[in-house]
DSSP file (Angstrom, degrees, kcal/mol; ACC not computed):
  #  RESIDUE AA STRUCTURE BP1 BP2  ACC     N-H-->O    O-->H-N    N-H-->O    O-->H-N    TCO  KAPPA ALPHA  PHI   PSI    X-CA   Y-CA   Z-CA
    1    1 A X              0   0    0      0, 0.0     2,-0.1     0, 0.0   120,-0.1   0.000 360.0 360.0 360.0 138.1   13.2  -18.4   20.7
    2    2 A X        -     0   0    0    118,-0.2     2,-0.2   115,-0.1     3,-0.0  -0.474 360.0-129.4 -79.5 159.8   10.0  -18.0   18.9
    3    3 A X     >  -     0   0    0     -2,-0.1     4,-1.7     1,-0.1     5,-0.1  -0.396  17.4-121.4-104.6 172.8    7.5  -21.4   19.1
    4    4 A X  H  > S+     0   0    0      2,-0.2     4,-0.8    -2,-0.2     5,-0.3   0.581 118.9  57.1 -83.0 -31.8    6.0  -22.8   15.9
    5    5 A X  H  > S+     0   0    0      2,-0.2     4,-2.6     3,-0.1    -1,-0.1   1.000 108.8  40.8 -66.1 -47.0    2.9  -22.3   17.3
    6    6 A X  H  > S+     0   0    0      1,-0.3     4,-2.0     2,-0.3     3,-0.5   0.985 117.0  55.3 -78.2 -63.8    3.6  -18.2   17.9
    7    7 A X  H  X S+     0   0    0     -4,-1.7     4,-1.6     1,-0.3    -1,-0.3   0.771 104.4  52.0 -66.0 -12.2    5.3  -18.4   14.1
    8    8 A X  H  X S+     0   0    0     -4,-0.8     4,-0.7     2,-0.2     5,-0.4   0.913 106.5  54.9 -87.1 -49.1    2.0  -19.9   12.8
    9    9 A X  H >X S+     0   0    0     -4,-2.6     3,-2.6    -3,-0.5     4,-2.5   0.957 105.0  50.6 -51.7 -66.6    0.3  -16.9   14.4
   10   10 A X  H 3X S+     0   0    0     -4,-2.0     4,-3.2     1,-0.2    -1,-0.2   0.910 111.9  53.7 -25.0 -46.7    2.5  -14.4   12.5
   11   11 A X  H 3< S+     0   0    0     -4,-1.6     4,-0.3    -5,-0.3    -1,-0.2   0.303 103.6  46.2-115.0  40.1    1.6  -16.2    9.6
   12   12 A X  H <X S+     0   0    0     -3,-2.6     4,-2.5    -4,-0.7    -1,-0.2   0.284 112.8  52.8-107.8 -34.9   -1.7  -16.1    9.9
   13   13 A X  H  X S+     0   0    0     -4,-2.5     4,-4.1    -5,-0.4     5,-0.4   0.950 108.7  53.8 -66.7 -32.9   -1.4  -11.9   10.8
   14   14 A X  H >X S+     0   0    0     -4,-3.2     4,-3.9    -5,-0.3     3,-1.4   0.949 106.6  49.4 -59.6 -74.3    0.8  -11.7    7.3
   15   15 A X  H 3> S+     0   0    0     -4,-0.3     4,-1.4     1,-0.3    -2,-0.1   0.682 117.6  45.3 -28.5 -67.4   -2.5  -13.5    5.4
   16   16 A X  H 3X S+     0   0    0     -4,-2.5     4,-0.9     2,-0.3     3,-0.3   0.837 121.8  37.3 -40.3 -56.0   -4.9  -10.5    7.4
   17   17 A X  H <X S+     0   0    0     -4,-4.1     4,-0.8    -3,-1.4     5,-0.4   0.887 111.5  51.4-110.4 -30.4   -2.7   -8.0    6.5
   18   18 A X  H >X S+     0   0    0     -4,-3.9     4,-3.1    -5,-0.4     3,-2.8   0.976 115.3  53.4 -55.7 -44.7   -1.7   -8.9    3.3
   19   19 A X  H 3< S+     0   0    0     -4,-1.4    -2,-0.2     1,-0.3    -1,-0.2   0.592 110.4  40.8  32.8 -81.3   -5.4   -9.1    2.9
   20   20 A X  H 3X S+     0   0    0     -4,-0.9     4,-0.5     2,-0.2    -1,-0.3   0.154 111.4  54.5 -92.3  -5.6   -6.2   -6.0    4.0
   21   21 A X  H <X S+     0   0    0     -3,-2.8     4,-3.0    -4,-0.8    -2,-0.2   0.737 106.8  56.5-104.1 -36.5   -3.2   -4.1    2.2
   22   22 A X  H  X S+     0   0    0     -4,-3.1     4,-0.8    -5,-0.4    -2,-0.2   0.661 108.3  50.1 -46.3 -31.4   -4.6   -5.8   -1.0
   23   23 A X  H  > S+     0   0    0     -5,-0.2     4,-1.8     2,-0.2    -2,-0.2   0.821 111.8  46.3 -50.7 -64.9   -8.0   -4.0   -0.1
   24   24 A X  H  X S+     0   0    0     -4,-0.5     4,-1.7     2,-0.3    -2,-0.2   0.877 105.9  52.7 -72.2 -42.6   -6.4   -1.1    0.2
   25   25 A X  H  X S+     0   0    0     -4,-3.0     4,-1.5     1,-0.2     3,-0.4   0.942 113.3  51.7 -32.7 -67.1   -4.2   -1.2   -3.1
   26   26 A X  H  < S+     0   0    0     -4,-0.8     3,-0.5     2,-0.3     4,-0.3   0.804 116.6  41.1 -26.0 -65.6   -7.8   -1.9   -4.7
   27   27 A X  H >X S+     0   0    0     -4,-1.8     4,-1.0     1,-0.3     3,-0.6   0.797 108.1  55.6 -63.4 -35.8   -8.9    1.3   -2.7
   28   28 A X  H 3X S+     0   0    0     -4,-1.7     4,-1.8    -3,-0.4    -1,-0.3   0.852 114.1  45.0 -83.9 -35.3   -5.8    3.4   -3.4
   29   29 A X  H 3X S+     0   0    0     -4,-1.5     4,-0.6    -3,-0.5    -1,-0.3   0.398 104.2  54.4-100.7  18.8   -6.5    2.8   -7.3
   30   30 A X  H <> S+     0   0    0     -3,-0.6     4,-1.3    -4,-0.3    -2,-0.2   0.311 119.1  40.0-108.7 -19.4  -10.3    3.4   -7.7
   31   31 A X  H  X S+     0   0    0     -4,-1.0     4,-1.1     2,-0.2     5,-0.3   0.802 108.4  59.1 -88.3 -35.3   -9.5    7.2   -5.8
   32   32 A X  H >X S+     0   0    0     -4,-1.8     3,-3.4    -5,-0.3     4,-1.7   0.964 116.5  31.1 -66.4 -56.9   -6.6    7.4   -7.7
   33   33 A X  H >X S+     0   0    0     -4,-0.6     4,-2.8     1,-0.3     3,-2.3   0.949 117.9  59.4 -46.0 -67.2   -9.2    7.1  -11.3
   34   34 A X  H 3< S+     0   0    0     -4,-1.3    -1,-0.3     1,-0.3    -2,-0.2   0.429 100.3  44.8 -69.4   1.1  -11.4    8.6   -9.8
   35   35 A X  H <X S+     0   0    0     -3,-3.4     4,-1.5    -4,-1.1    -1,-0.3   0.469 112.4  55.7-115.6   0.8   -9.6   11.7   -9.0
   36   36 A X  H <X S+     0   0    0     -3,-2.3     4,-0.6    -4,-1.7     5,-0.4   0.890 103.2  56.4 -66.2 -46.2   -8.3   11.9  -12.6
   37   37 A X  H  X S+     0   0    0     -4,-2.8     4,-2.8    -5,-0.3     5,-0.2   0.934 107.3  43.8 -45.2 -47.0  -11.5   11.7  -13.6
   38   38 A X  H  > S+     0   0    0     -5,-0.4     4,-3.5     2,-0.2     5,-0.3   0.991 107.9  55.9 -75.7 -51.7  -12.5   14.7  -11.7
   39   39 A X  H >< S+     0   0    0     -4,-1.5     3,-2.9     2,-0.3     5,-0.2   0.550 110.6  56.6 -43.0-108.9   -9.1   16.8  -12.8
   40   40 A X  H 3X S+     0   0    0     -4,-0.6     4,-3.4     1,-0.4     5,-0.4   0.367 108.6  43.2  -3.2 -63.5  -10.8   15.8  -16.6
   41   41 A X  H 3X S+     0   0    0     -4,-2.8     4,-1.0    -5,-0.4    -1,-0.4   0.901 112.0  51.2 -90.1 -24.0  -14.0   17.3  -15.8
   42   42 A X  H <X S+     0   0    0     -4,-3.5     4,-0.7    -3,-2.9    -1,-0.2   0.877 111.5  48.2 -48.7 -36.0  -12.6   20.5  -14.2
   43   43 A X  H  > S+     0   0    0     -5,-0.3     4,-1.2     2,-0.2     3,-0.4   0.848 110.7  56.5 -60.5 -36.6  -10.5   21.0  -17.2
   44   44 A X  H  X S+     0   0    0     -4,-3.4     4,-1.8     1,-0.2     5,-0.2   0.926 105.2  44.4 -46.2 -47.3  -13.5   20.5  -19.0
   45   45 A X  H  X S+     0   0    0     -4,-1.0     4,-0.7    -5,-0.4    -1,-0.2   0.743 113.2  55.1 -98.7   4.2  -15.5   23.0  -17.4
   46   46 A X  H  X S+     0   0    0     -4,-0.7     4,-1.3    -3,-0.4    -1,-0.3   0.379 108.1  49.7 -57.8 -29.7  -12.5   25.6  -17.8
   47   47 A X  H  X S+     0   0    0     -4,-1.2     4,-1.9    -5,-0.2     3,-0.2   0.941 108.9  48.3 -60.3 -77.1  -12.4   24.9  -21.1
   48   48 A X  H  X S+     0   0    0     -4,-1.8     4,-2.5     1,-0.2    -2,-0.2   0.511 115.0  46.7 -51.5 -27.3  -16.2   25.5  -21.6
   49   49 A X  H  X S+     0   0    0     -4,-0.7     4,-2.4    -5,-0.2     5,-0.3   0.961 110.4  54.2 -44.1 -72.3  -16.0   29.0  -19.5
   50   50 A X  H  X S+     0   0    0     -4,-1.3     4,-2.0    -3,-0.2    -2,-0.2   0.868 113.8  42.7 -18.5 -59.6  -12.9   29.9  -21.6
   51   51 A X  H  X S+     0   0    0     -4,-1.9     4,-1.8     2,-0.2    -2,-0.2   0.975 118.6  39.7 -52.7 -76.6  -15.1   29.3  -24.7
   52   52 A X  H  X S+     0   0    0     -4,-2.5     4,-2.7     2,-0.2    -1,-0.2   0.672 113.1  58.8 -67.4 -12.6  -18.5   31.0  -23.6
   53   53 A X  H  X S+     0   0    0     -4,-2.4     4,-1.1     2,-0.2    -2,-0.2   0.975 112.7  42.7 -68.7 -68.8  -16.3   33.9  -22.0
   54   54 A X  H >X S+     0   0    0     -4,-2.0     4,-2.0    -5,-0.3     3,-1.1   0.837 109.2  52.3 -33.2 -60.0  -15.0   34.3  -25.4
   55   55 A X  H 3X S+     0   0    0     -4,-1.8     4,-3.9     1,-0.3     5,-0.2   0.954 105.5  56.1 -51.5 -68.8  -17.9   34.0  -27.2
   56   56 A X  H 3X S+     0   0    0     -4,-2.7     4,-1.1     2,-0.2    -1,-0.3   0.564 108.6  46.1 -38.7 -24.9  -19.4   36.5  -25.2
   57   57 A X  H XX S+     0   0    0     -4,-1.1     4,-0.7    -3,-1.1     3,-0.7   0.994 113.9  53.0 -47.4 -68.0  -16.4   39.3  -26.0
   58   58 A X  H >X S+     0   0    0     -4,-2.0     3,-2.6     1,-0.4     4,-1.9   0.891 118.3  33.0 -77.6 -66.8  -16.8   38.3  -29.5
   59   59 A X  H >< S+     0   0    0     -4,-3.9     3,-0.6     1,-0.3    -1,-0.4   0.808 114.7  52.3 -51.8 -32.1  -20.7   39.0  -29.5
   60   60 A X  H X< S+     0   0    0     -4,-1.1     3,-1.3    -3,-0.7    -1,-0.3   0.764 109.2  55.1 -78.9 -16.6  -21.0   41.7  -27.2
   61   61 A X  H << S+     0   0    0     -3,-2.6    -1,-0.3    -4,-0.7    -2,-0.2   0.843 112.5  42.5 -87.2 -35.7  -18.3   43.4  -29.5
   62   62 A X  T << S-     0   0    0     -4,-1.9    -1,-0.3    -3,-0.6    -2,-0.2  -0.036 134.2 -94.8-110.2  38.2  -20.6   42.8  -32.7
   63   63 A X    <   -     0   0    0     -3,-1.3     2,-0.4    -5,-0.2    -2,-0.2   0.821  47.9-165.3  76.1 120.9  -23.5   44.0  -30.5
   64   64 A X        -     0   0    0     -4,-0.3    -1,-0.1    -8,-0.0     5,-0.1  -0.977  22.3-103.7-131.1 148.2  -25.6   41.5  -28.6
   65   65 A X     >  -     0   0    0     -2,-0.4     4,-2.6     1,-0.1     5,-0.5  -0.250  28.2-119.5 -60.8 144.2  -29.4   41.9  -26.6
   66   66 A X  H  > S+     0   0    0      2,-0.2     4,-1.4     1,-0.2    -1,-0.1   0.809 114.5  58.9 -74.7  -6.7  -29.6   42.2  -23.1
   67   67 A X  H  > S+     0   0    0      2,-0.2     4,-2.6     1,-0.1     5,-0.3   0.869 115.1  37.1 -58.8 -47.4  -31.7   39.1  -23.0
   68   68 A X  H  > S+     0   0    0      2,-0.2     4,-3.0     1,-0.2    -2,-0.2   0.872 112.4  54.7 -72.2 -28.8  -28.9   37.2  -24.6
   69   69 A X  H  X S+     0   0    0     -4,-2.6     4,-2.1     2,-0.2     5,-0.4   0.896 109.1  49.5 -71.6 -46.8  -26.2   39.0  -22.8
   70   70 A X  H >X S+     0   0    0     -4,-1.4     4,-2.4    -5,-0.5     3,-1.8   0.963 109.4  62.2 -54.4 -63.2  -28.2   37.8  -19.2
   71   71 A X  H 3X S+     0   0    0     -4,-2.6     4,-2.7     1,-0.3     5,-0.4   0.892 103.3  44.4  11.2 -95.7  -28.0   34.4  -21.0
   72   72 A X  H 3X S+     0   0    0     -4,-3.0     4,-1.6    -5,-0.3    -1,-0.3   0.815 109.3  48.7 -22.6 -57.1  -24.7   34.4  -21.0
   73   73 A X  H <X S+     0   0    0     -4,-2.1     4,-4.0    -3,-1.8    -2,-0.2   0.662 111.6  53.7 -81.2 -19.4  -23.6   35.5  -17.6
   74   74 A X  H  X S+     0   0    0     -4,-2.4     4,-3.6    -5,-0.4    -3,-0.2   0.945 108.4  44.5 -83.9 -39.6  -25.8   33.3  -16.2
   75   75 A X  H  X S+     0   0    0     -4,-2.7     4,-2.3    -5,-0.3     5,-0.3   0.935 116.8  54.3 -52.4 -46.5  -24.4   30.2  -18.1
   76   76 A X  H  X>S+     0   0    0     -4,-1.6     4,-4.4    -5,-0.4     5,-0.5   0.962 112.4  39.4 -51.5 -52.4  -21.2   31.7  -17.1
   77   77 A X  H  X5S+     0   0    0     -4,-4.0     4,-2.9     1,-0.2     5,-0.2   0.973 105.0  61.1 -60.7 -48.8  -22.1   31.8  -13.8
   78   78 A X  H  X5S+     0   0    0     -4,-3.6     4,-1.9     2,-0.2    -1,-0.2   0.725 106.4  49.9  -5.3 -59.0  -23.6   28.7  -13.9
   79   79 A X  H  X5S+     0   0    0     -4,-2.3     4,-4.0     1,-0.2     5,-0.4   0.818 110.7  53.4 -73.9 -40.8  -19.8   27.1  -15.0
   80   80 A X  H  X5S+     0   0    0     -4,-4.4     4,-1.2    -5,-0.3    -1,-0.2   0.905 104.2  53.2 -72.0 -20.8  -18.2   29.0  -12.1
   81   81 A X  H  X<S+     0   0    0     -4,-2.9     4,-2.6    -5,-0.5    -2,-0.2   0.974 115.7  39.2 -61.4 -56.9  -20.5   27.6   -9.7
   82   82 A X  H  X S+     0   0    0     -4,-1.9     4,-3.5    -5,-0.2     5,-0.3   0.861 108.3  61.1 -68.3 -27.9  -19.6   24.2  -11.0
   83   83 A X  H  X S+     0   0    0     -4,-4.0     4,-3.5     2,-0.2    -1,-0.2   0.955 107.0  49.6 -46.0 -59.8  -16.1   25.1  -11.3
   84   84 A X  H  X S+     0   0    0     -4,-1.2     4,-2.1    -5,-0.4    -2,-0.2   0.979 110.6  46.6 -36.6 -82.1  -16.2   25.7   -7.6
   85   85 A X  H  X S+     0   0    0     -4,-2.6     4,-1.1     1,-0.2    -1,-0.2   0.712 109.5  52.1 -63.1 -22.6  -17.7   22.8   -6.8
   86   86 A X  H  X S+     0   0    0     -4,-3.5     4,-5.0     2,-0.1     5,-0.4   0.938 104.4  58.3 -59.1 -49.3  -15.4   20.6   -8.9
   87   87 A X  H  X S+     0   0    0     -4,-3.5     4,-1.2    -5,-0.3    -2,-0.2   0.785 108.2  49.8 -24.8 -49.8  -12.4   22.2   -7.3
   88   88 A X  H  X S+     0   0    0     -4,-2.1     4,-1.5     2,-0.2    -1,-0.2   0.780 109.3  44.9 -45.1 -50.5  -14.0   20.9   -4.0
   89   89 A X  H  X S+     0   0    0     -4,-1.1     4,-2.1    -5,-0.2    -2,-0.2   0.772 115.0  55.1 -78.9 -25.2  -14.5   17.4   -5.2
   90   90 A X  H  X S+     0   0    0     -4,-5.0     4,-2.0     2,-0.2    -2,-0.2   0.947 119.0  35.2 -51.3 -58.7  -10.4   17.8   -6.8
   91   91 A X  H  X S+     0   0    0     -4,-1.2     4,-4.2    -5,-0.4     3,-0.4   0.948 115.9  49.5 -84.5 -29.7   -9.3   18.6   -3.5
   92   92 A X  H  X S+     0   0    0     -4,-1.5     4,-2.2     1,-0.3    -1,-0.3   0.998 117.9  48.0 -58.9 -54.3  -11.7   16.3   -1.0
   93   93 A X  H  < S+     0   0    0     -4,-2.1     4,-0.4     1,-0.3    -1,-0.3   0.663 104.0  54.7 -74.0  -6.1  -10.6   13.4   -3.4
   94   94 A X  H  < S+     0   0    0     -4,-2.0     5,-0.3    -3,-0.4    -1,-0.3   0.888 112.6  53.2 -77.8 -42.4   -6.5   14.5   -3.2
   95   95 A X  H >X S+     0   0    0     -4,-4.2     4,-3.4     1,-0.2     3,-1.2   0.909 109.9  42.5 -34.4 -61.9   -7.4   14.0    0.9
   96   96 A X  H 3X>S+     0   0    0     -4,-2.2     4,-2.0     1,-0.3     2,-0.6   0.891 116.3  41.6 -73.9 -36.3   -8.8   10.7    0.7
   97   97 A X  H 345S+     0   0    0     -4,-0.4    -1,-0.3     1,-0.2    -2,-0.1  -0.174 119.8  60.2 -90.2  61.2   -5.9    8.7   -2.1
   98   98 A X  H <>5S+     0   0    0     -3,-1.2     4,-3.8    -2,-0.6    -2,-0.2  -0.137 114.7  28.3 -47.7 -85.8   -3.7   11.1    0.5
   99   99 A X  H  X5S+     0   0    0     -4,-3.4     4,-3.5    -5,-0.3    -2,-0.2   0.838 116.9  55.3 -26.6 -48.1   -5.0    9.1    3.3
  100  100 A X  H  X5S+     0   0    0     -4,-2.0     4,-3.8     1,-0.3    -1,-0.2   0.731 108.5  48.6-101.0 -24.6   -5.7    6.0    1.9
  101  101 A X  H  ><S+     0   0    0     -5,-0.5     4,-0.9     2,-0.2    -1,-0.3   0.825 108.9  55.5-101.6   6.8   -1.9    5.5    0.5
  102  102 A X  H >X S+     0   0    0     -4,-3.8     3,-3.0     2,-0.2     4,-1.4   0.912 110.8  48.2 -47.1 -86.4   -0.5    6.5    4.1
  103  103 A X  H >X S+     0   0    0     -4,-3.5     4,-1.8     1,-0.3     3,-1.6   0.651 112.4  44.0 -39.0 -57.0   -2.7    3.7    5.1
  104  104 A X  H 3X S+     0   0    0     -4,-3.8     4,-0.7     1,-0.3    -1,-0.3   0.703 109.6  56.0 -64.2 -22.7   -1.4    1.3    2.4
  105  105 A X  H <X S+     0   0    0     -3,-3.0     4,-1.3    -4,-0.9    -1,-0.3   0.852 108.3  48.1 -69.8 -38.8    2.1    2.4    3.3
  106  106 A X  H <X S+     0   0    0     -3,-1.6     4,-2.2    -4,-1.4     3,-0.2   0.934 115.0  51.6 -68.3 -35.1    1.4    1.3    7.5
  107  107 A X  H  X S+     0   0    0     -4,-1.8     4,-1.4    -5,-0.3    -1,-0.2   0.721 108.5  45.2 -80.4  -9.5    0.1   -2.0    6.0
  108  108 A X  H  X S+     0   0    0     -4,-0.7     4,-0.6    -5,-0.4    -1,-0.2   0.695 115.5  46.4 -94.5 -12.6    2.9   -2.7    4.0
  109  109 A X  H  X S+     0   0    0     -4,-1.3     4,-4.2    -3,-0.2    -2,-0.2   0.730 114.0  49.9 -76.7 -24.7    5.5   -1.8    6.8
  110  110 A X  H  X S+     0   0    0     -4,-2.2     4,-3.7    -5,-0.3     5,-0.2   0.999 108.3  52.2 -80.5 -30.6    3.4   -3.9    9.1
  111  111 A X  H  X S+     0   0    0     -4,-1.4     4,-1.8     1,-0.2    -1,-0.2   0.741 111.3  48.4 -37.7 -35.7    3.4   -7.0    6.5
  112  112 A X  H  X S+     0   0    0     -4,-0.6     4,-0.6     2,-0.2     5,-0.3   0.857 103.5  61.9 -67.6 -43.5    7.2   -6.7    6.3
  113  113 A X  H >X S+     0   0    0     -4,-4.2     4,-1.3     2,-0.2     3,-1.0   0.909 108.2  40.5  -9.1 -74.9    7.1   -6.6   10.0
  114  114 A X  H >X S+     0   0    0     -4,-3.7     4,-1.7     1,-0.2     3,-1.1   0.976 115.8  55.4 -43.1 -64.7    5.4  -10.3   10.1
  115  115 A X  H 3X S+     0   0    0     -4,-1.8     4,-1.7     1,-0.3    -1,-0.2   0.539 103.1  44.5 -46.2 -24.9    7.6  -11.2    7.6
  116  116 A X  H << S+     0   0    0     -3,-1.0     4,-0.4    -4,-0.6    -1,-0.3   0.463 115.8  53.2-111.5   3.6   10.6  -10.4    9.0
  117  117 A X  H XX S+     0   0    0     -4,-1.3     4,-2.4    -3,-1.1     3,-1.8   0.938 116.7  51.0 -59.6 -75.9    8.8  -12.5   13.0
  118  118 A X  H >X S+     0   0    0     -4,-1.7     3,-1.5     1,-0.4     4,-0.5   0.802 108.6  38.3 -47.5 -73.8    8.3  -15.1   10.5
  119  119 A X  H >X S+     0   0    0     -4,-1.7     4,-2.0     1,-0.3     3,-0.7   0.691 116.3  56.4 -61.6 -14.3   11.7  -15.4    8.9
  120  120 A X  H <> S+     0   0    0     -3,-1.8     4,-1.0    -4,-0.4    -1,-0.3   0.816 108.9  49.2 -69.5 -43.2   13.4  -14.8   12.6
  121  121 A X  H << S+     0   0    0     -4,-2.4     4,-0.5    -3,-1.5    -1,-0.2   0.411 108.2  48.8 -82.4   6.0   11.5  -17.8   13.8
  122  122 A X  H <X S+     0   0    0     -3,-0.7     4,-1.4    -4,-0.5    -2,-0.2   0.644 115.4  47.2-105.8 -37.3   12.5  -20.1   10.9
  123  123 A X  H >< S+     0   0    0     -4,-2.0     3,-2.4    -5,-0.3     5,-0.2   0.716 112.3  48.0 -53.5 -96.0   16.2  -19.1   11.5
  124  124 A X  T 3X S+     0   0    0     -4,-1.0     4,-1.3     1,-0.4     5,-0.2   0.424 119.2  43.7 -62.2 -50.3   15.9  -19.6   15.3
  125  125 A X  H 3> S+     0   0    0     -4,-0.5     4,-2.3     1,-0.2    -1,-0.4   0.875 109.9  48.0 -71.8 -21.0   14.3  -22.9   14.5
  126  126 A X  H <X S+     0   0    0     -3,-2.4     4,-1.1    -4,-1.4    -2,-0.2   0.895 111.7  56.6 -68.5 -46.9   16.5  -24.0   11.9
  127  127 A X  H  > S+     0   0    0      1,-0.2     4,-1.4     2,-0.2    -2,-0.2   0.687 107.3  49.4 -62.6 -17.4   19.5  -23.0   14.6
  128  128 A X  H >< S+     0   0    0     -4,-1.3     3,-0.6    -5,-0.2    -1,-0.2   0.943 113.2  47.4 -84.6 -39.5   18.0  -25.2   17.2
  129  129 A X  H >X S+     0   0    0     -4,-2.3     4,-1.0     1,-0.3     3,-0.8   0.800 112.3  50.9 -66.3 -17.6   17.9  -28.1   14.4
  130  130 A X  H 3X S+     0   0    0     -4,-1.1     4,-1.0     1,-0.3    -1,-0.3   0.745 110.2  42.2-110.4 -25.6   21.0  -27.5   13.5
  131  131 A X  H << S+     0   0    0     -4,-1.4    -1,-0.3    -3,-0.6    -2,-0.1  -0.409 111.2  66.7-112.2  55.0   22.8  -27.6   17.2
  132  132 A X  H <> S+     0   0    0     -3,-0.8     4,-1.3     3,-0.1    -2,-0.2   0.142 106.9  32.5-130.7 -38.4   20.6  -30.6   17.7
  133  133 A X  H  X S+     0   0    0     -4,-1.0     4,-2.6    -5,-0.2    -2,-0.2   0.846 111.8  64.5 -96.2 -13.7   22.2  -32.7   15.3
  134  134 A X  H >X S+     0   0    0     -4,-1.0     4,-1.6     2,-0.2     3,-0.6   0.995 111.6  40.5 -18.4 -82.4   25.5  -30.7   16.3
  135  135 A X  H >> S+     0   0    0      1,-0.3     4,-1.1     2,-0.3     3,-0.8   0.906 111.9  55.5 -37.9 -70.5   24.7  -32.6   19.9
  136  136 A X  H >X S+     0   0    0     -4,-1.3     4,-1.5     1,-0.4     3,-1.2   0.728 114.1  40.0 -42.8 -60.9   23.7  -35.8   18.1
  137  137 A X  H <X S+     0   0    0     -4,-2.6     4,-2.0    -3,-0.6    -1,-0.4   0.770 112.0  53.6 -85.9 -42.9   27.1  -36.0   16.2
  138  138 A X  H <X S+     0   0    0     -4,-1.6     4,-0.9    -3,-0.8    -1,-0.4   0.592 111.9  44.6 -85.1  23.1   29.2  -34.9   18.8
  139  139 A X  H <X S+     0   0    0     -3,-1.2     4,-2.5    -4,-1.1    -2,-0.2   0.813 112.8  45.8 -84.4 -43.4   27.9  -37.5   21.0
  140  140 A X  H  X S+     0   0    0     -4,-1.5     4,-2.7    -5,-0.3     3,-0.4   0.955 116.0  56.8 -61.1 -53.7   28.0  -40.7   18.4
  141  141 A X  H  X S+     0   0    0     -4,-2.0     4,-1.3     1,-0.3    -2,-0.2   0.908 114.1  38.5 -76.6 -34.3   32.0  -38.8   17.7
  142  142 A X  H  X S+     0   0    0     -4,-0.9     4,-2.1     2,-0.2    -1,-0.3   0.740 111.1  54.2 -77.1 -26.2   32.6  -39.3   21.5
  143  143 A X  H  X S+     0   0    0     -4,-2.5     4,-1.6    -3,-0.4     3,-0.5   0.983 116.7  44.2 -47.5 -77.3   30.9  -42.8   21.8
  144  144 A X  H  X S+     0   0    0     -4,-2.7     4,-0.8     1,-0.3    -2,-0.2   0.706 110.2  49.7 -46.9 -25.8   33.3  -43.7   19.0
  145  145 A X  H  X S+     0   0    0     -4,-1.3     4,-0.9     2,-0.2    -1,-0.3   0.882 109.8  53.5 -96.6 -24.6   36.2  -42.2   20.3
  146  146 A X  H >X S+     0   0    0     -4,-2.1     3,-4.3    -3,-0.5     4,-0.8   0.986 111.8  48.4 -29.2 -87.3   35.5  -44.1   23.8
  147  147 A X  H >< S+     0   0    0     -4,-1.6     3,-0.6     1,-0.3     4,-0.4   0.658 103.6  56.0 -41.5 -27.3   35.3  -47.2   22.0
  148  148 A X  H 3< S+     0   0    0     -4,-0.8    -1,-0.3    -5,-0.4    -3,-0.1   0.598 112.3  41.1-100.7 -10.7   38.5  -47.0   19.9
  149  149 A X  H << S+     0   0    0     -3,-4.3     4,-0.3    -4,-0.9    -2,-0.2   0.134  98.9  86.5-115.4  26.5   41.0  -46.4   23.2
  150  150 A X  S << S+     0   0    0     -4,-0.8     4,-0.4    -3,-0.6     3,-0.2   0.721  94.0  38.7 -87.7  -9.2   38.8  -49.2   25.0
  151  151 A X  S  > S+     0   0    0     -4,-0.4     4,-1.1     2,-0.1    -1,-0.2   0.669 114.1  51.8 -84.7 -18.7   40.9  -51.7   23.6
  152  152 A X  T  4 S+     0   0    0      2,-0.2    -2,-0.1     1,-0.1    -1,-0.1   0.458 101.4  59.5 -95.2  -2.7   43.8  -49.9   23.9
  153  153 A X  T  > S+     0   0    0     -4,-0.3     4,-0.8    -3,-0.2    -1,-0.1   0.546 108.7  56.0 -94.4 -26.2   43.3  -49.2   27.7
  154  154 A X  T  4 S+     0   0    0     -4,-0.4    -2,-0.2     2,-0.2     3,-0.1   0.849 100.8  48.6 -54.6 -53.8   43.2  -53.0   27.9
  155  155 A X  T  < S+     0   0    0     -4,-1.1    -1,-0.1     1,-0.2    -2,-0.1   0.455 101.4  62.5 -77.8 -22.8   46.0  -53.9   26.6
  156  156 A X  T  4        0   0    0      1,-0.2    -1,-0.2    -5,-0.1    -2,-0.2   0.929 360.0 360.0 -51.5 -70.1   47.8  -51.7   28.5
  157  157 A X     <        0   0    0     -4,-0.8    -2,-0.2    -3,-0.1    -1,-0.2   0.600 360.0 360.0 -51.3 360.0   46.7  -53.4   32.0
């Protein structure tokens, strides 16, 4: 049987860990924006490559300078650099809301954990009240049932 004292400590670990799984919820949806956000601005700068890649056909086709043509590739490059490096920040930021909702999935098993100490120690106590007034009642039914063949035990002699 679990004590009341041990069940108040469980349900003082559920407060912590709900707590701390509430933290982590908090966590799990500030990566989660924040890795839309990033997908946004990598489609963004795939767009804008698409575009100046284009642009560049279309001029070089109606004749363009090599100043303007360097211009170009270099902006181009420019967008693949950053492309690159969004890609990076896409994939670093799938790790972490990877990570972070494994953690929130171990803090929500261990919260059910507690929960289910807790509720095991309020049955167990509840079963103890309950074959305590069990006792109580058959004792009072056996007191009574003394007393109702002591007169009849008398009368007898």
């Amino acid at each position: 049987m679990i004590s009341p004292q041990k069940s108040k400590g469980f349900q003082r670990l559920l407060e912590l860990s709900q707590t701390q799984l509430e933290q982590m919820a908090q966590r799990l949806r500030t990566l989660h924006q924040n890795h839309q956000t990033a997908l946004q601005q990598l489609q963004q700068l795939k767009q804008y490559h698409q575009e100046y890649t284009h642009r560049l056909n279309t001029t070089s086709k109606l004749g363009v300078s090599i100043a303007n043509y360097h211009n170009f590739m270099r902006f181009i490059s420019t967008l693949e650099t950053a492309m690159a490096e969004q890609n990076n920040r896409v994939a670093q930021l799938s790790t972490q809301r990877a990570e972070a909702q494994q953690k929130w999935q171990e803090l929500r098993q261990r919260c059910k954990a507690f929960e289910t100490l807790i509720q095991r120690a309020q049955q167990a106590a509840q079963y103890e009240a309950n074959r305590h007034v069990q006792r109580h009642n058959d004792e009072i039914a056996s007191q009574l049932a003394q007393r109702a063949q002591a007169p009849f035990s008398q009368e007898i002699l």
